[in-house]
N, C-alpha and C positions, 0 to 999 in steps of 0.2 A: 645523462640520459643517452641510451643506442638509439638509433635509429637505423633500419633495416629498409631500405630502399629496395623492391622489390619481392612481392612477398608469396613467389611459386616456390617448390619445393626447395632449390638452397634456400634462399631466404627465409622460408617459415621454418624450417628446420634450426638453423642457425638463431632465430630468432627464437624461436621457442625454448632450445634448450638455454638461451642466453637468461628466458626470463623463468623459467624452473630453478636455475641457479638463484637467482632472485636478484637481479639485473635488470633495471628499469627500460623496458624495450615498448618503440612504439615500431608497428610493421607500416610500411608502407607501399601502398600498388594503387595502378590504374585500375583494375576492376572491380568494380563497383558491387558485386553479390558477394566477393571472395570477405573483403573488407567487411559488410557486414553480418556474414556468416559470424566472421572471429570476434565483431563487437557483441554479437546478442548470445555467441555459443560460448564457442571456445577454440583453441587451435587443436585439432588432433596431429599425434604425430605415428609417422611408423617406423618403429625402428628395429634394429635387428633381434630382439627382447620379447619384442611384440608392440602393439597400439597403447597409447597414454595422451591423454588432455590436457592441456596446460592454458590458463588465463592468460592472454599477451591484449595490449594495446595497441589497436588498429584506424590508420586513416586513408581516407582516399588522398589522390594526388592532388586533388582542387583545394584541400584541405590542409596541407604541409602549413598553413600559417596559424593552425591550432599547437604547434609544437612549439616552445617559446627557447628554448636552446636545444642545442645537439653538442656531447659531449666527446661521442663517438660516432662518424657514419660508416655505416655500409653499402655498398652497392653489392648487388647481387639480380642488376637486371641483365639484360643480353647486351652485348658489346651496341649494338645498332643505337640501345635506349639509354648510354651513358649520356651521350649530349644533350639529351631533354631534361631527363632528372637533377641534374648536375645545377644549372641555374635554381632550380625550386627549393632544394636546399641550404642552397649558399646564403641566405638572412639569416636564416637560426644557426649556421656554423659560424657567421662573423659574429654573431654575439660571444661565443666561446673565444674568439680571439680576442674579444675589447677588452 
């Protein structure tokens, strides 16, 4: 499983095409309407081609302990928000290590 820490335009981009590929991605971000936009909708994206939707799996930050491993992470928040995300990940990435 990817996991996509951060999920404003890098992140949902990266994320979406990751899971159009058909790459098990869950998005993750602090805000709370973006997250549920993408669980009841879908992610749009824009890209040079024009606009496309793609199914992606999304959680809030409070909620990283619904993810039970991380195969792959990414960050893709602001330098300021490495150091907060970084601990809330680190359970489900040591599972990938045991």
């Amino acid at each position: 499983m990817i996991a996509v820490a951060g999920a404003g335009a890098i992140g949902s981009l990266m994320g979406g095409c990751l899971a159009r590929a058909g790459a098990d991605v869950w998005l993750i971000d602090p805000w709370r309407e973006h997250i549920e936009a993408i669980q009841t909708g879908s992610l749009r994206l824009e890209e040079p081609d024009g606009m496309s939707t793609v199914s992606v799996k999304a959680v809030h930050t409070s909620e990283i302990d619904r993810l039970e491993k991380i195969d792959i992470g990414l960050l893709s928040v602001k330098s300021q928000d490495t150091i907060a995300i970084s601990p809330l990940l680190d359970p489900s990435l040591r599972k990938t290590v045991l």
